[in-house]
Steps between C-alpha positions, in 0.01 A plus 500: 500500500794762555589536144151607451420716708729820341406446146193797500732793592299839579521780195767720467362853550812589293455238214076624506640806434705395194230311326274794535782695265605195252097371470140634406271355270303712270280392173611840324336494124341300211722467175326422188172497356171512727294166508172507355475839402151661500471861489685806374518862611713789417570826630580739210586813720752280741614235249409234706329160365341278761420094423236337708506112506259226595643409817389894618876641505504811354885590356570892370784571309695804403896550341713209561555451852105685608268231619241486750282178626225424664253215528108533600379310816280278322702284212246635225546557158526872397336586247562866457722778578493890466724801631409786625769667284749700676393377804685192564192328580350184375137364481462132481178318379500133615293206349276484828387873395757666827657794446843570622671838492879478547779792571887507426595707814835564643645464834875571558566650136406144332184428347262176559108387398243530776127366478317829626187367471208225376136477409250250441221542278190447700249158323207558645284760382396817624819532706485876562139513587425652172161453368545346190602131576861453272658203496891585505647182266869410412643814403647482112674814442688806704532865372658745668361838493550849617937540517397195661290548820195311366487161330214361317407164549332298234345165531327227321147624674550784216541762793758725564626579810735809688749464719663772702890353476654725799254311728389162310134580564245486295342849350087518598274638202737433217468182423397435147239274458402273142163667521607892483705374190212291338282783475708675250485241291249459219239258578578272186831434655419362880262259393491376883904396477722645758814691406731226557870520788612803474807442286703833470544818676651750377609895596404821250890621429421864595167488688528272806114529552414298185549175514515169209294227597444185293264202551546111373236559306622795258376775689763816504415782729662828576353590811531835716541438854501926598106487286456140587351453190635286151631740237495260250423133407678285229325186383779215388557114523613314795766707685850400558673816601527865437725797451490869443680660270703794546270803395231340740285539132528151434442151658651177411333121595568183467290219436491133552501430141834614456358843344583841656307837439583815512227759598456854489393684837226768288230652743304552181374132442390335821514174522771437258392192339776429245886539527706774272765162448421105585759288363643099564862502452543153428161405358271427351473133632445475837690701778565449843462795703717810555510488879675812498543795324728863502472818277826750448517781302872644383629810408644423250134368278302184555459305826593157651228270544617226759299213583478119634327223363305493158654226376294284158373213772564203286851565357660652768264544838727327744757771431632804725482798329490865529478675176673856446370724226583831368431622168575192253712394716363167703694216748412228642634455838568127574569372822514136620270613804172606628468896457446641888459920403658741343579879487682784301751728637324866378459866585247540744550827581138710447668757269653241281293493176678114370546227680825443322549121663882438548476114579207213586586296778308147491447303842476096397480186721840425447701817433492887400576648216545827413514656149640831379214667281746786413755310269387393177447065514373593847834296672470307874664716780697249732373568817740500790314253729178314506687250242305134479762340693283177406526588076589087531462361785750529742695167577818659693653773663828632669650798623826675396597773776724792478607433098785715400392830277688396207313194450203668594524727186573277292194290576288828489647548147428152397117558606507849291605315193200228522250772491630851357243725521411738182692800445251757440307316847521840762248315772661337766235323778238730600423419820727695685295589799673588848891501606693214621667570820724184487854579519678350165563133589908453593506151360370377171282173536374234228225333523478188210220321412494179281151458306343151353587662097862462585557865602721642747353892578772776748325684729629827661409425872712761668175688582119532550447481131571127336651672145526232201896530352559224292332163390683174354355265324644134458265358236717618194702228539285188497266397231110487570212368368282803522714722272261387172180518642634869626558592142159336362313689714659872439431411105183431557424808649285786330546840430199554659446607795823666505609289770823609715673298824547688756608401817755243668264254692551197297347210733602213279819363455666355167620155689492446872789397474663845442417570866806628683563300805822652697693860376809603686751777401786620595545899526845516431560333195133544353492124415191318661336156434112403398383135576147406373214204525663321223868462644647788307765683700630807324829667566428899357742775493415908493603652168464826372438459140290259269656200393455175272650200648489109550373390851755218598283188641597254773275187632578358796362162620419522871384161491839363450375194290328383814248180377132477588393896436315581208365883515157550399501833497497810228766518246812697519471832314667521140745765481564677179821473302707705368571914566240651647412874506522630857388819613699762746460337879545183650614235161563098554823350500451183599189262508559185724186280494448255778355152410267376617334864426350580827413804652857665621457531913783647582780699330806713632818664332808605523615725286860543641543141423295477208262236630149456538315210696183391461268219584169303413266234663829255375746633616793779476764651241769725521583633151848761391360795272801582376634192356150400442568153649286315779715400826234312705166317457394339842176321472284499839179268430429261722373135363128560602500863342251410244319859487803674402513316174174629431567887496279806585285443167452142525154340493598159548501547891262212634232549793593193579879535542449804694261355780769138540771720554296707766369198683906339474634883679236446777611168569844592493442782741354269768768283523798778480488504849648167525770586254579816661568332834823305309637834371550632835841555509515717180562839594232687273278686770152351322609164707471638839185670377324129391617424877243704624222202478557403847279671797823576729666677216236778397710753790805465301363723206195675591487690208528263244237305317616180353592470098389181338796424216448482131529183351825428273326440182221742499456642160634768359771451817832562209373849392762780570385774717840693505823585359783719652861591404777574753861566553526299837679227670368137426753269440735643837528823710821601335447554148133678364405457147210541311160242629140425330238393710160342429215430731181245373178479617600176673742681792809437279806708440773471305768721471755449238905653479518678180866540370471829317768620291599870664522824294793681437563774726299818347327260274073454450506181388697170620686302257380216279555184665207235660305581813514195685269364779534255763262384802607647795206441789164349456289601811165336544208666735367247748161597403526534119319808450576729247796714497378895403835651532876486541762768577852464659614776795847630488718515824306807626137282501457761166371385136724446252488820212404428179722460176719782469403685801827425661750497210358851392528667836119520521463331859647429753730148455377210683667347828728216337674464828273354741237179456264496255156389535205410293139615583252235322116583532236216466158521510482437839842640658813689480841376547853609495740265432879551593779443165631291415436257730148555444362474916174632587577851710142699536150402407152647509218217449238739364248247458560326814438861656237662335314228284564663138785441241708696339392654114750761485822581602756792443790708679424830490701857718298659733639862546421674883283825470723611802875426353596576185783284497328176651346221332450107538483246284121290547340205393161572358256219429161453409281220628210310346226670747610845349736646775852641516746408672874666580784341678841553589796403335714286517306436855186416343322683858057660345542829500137586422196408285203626308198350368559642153284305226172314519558101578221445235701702219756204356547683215630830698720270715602342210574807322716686786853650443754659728694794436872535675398751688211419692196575277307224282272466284109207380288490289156624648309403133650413190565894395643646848782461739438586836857687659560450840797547728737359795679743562454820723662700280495376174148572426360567141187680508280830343548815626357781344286813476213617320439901451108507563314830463180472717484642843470237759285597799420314805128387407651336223723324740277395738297275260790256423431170688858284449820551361615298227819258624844560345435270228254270402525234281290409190424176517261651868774385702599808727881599600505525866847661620611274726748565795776229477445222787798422703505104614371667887198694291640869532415700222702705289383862501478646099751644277451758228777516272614578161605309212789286435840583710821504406667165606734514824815299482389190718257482172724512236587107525206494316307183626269348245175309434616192531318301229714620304894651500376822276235640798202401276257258735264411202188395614195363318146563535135263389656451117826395621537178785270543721528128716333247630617616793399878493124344437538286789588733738235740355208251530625437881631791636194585695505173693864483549579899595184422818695220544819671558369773667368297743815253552701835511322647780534201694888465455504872593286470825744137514813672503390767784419277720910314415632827576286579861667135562 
């Protein structure tokens, strides 16, 4: 009992301290597209757009770098938006008819969204005790009136309704009723039919007390809310939408025939039974309807006339289109999906006489695009964030921190040449709303994304805004089969209507097995590696200028002639032969194909020795770039790995297969136990866990819940998880040379010697002679489960630096005097491992401790917000229930944790990526990142301001009823700011602090993500390997987290009552 009873040691008030400086979580912003998009507002005056989605969140956006969130109480859809221009305020019509007004107000110089206050329209009928008994239905449209102090409410009862906005109250004795409008119209028209939803409102241009109001049914009505009377009455077909014009002499509808009219506004004829112009742009077979529909005017003669919809319904009514016409002049806008809204950039001022539109900006499902109706051919403007990060789906990610500036140009200058914008093209993005407060980021960061077409797309992530630099595509070099059909199809294609693509959303992919699997790249020598679902590793190198070259091509047999595999799986991609033209950027050098051609798992390089590892469900291969030669093929299949054969688009996978080998791992788990008990005297710490069976023993461990082991041959037990490169002591502790290492999903490592030929002194590259590799250790986890990551520690308990770092003076050399060690994370611990000898030194059973496993793992710096010139070097991983967790290094001690993503979301878990630094980023929907951070004071986040121009008084204030939180996420999940917990429960009081810091020293050894040896943890998310496992644990977590929660409560009350002994 004595050696127990000092292991819980009080906290360190000192150490409490420290954590509150190195750690905070935050959940700072969104990057990407919103999901499910569903309304659109814009604020001519301040430049501001806002998006509202179906989940309720409501996102505003200004320049780069300006953005505002907020999400409604009730996860609703919102179905409309308007500002009160100027103002900085937002009204918010929701699909349960609830009104929502919203502020951007400041507090301490910086800007944020505030819900100021709500309304609900009332069902029942005579609500306000008027006399006349009106039914207040689903309200259809919003208008706001009056510089904005009124808005009119229409709904599908036909009646119209006012709303004072400062107060959200309704307006007594002004409501419109059906009735007052019916009698104005001539008896042959009612016939007893009611006037249909109300289905558009809209304002007179220079007289805010006349107001446009059109029913379903074809009724058009200017009516005068000072005389509260109808000026005039237009009879037309069944209503789609409306618009004035300019001059305020004309009126333009559209029609659900896919006809628009034009009308003149003449008090001489009353009502106005014919329009002056009725036309069907794409008729005269049947049209669908023109949903909705806008009318410019331009100084310089004619006017646009910019609608959605219309489309000839047999030939081409599944398409998304919004047409553009001006004079003769007419385009087809084509986009691959569903059309949202859309709106011009104009003069609005009152003493303008033209509108004079300078661009359209289109809101669809999937992306926006904006177009620049200045420049003849009316060109895309590439908008500076709100990129479809999802274009193809996204299969992989990494992260690239603090990239040197002169790569960082020349990657810029790559993207410029893909899409060079016109000459004569004077718009830039014209949304430039607000000023970004954000100091300019210190460090440059990359954020890569592989997509299912083969693509590799750069991301600037050094700041709020998630800029698109550069994409890579991967497909030029392999043959496919849809290339033909491509080709039919555009010949086929007719002249009219005069059909043109816009867009990047391209949801389908040429061959799944394009898909890019692993990226890493190195930042010093701008080489970098793409590995994809068919076994295609790539070895790419940054150039400056176009090229034509021949792709040299190496196959590699990781199989190793072993008898009784036959894959059943997709065929290996066919490259093309010959020289190839290659475009400025990232160009092949060398293809190396792995057979069989699974899905690439893992993949690392080294550019300073010119290798790159990589590894499949078969096995593991280390292949030299520059003499284009393979060096090692290890194969890793067990005998009973049957489903590895069968690859990721196999359907030869039996039912019946699937259910023996479940039934055969149960039975082998009850009688491990027995097996165990002959293993005893191994030294692997799982052994003295499995001890734990007997009554007298529970004391020994009281926080630790027992692990059954995996069996041997479960399937899919020889796929590689990880690969690592190091300059480290294996074969003796005198003499260091350069190591690989590769951990399975079966709780094997290998690490193999690599004799490397070493550069001249001075000299880039090393001199042509063989790479050779020899077995050095082979380490084997008592409990088989997966190994997620490898790195080795240098004397100093530091990570090693990456290529180059050292030789070129860029950090800090590592400690080759004192022991090495190896950290090597499972699934369900953490170990470090003494070299060479290879002795178990520290562990951290993580499962054992807090019933999860490990997804994710990285080393990352956390920087103190008190010190400038102190740091520490962390372990960061993330766990299949969706939390956090840092520890020490090399002592493996928690530090803290958060509960960070939802244990439901396996595709966000999936998906998650560390940064070096202490910030991270998952996917929240297949279009956005969520950002959060570590680290207390490396925090990436908005701040901004917003110069608003209406008096705020405290009446106004006293109606809001809740602020909005920091940030709010759009799939209805909100950000809580959470203050870190310390293992005794203290909290961590906030930080607020700026963007990225400057390094300090104890930093600049530059400790990686250590999937990888380039910093680049790629992840995957639902189109990339999801497993068995990550279904498993999401069909049981609820069960299993009571479960723990319960047994950990119990060891806790368990242990107090050791220590009061």
């Amino acid at each position: 009992m004595m050696k127990f009873r000092f292991r819980r040691q009080g906290a360190d008030p000192q150490r409490e301290k420290l954590k509150q400086e190195l750690f905070a979580f935050n959940k700072t912003v969104e990057h990407g597209f919103p999901n499910q998009p569903s309304a659109l507002a814009f604020d001519p005056e301040l430049r501001i757009m806002a998006i509202g989605t179906r989940s309720g969140a409501v996102k505003i956006y200004g320049a780069p770098g300006v953005e505002f969130t907020g999400l409604h109480r009730d996860a609703a859809t919102v179905t409309q938006m308007h500002f009160l221009t100027g103002q900085g305020r937002l009204l918010s019509l929701l699909d349960d008819s609830s009104l929502h007004l919203w502020e951007i107000v400041h507090h301490n110089g910086c800007a944020h969204l505030e819900e100021a206050l709500s309304f609900q329209l009332p069902s029942r009928p005579g609500f306000d005790g008027a006399s006349a008994p009106l039914s207040l239905t689903r309200v259809t449209v919003v208008l706001l009136v009056a510089a904005g102090d009124i808005a009119a409410l229409g709904t599908e009862g036909s009646s119209v309704f006012f709303l004072d906005v400062t107060t959200l109250t309704l307006l007594e004795g002004q409501t419109l009723a059906p009735g007052e409008v019916l009698r104005s119209v001539p008896d042959d028209y009612r016939c007893g039919k009611a006037l249909g939803p109300v289905e558009s409102l809209q304002g007179h241009l220079r007289d805010p007390t006349k107001i446009l109001i059109g029913y379903s049914r074809g009724l058009l009505v200017i009516w005068n809310q000072a005389s509260q009377c109808v000026d005039h009455i237009f009879l037309g077909n069944q209503l789609e939408s409306l618009c004035w014009g300019r001059d305020s002499s004309t009126v333009v509808s559209s029609h659900s025939d896919g006809s628009y009219a034009v009308w003149s506004v003449d008090a001489g004829s009353f009502p106005t039974l014919q329009p002056t112009v009725a036309t069907t742009p794409y008729g005269p077979f049947p049209c669908k309807a023109i949903n909705k529909i806008l009318w410019r005017n331009c100084e310089s003669g004619g006017h646009f006339i910019i609608f959605s919809g219309g489309m000839p319904r047999a030939s081409y009514g599944d398409r998304h289109c919004v047409s553009v016409l001006r004079a003769e002049t007419l385009v087809t806008l084509d986009f691959t999906s569903r059309i949202i809204d859309f709106f011009t950039v104009h003069s609005t001022r009152p003493e303008d006489e033209f509108d004079d539109p300078q661009a359209l900006a289109v809101l669809l499902e999937e992306e926006l695009v904006v177009l620049d109706l200045q420049t003849p051919g009316w060109p895309a403007v590439p908008a500076p964030y709100l990129a479809p990060l999802h274009s193809s789906a996204i299969t992989c990610s990494a992260h690239v921190a603090s990239v040197p500036a002169k790569l960082w140009a020349r990657i810029v200058s790559a993207g410029e040449q893909q899409s060079p914008q016109p000459v004569s093209s004077a718009l830039s993005w014209p949304i430039t709303g607000g000023r970004n407060l954000a100091q300019e980021p210190s460090q440059r960061g990359l954020l890569l994304t592989g997509h299912e077409d083969g693509t590799v797309r750069f991301w600037d992530a050094s700041g709020v805004a998630l800029r698109p630099l550069y994409k890579l595509s991967t497909a030029g070099l392999f043959q496919t089969d849809c290339e033909h059909a491509d080709s039919l199809a555009q010949a086929a294609e007719d002249d009219w209507p005069p059909f043109r693509k816009v867009g990047c959303f391209d949801p389908y992919s040429d061959d799944p097995r394009l898909g890019v699997q692993k990226v890493a790249l190195c930042k010093y020598t701008a080489q970098m590696v793409v590995a994809g679902t068919a076994g295609q590793v790539l070895v790419l190198e940054l150039s400056d200028v176009p090229v034509e070259q021949a792709v040299s091509v190496a196959i590699i047999d990781l199989l190793q002639d072993r008898e009784g595999f036959t894959w059943k799986g997709h065929e290996r991609l066919s490259p093309r032969t010959g020289p190839l033209p290659w475009p400025a950027g990232f160009q092949p050098r060398v293809l190396v194909q792995c057979l069989p051609p699974a899905a690439v798992t893992a993949v690392t390089l080294h550019t300073e020795w010119s290798l790159v590892a990589f590894g499949t469900s078969h096995g593991f291969g280390l292949f030299d770039y520059q003499r284009k030669s393979p060096v090692l093929a290890r194969c890793t299949l067990h005998p009973n790995d049957s489903l590895a054969m069968e690859g990721p688009l196999s359907r030869v996978k039996s039912l019946k297969k699937s259910l023996r080998q479940s039934f055969r791992r149960i039975r082998k788990s009850r009688v491990s136990g027995k097996k165990r008990a002959a293993n005893a005297s191994s030294k692997e710490a799982n052994a003295q866990l499995a001890e734990q069976a007997c009554p007298h023993d529970v004391e020994m461990t009281p926080v630790q819940r027992r692990i059954e082991p995996r069996s041997a041959d479960d399937s899919l037990s020889g796929v590689v998880r990880c690969l690592y490169f190091a300059d480290t002591f294996l074969r003796d502790g005198a003499h260091h040379g350069p190591t690989m290492w590769a951990g399975t999903n079966s709780g094997s490592v290998f690490a193999y010697a690599l004799e490397v030929p070493a550069a001249a002194v001075g000299g880039e590259k090393r001199p042509e002679q063989a790479v050779e590799a020899v077995l050095g250790k082979e380490v084997q986890l008592m409990h088989r489960a997966p190994v997620v990551a490898i790195a080795v520690l240098d004397g100093r308990g530091r990570p090693l630096p990456e290529p180059y770092e050292a030789s070129r003076d860029l950090a800090q050399a590592p400690d080759m005097q004192g022991g090495h060690a190896v950290l090597i994370a499972s699934e369900e611990q953490f170990k470090v491992f003494t070299l060479p000898k290879v002795s178990a030194k520290t562990k951290f059973k993580l499962t054992a401790h807090e019933g999860c496993r490990v997804r994710k793992v990285a080393l990352a710096t956390f920087a103190s917000v008190a010190c400038e010139d102190y740091a520490e070097t962390c372990l960061a991983c993330l766990t299949n229930l969706g939390d956090v967790h840092v520890f020490s290094v090399p002592g493996l001690r928690p530090q803290v944790h958060y509960s960070c993503i939802r244990k439901e979301d396996i595709s966000g878990i999936a998906s998650c990526v560390f940064t070096r630094h202490g910030q991270g980023f998952y996917l929240i929907s297949p279009s956005e990142f969520e950002r959060f951070s570590l680290s207390a004071r490396n925090i990436t986040e908005p701040l901004c301001s917003l110069d608003i121009n209406w008096p705020r008084d405290a009446t106004q204030a006293s109606y809001r009823i809740r602020e909005s939180p920091k940030l709010s996420q759009a799939n209805g999940t909100p950000s809580i700011l959470l203050a870190p917990q310390s293992l005794d429960g203290s909290p961590d009081p906030a930080h607020s602090m700026g963007p990225d810091t400057p390094e300090p020293p104890e930093a600049a050894l530059s400790p990686m993500s250590i999937d990888s040896a380039t910093s680049a943890d790629t992840t995957l998310d639902t189109t990339g390997d999801v497993t068995v496992e990550d279904v498993k644990d999401f069909l049981g977590s609820s069960e299993e987290s009571e479960k723990n929660l319960r047994n950990l409560a119990e060891d806790e009350a368990h242990a107090c009552a050791i220590l009061i002994k």
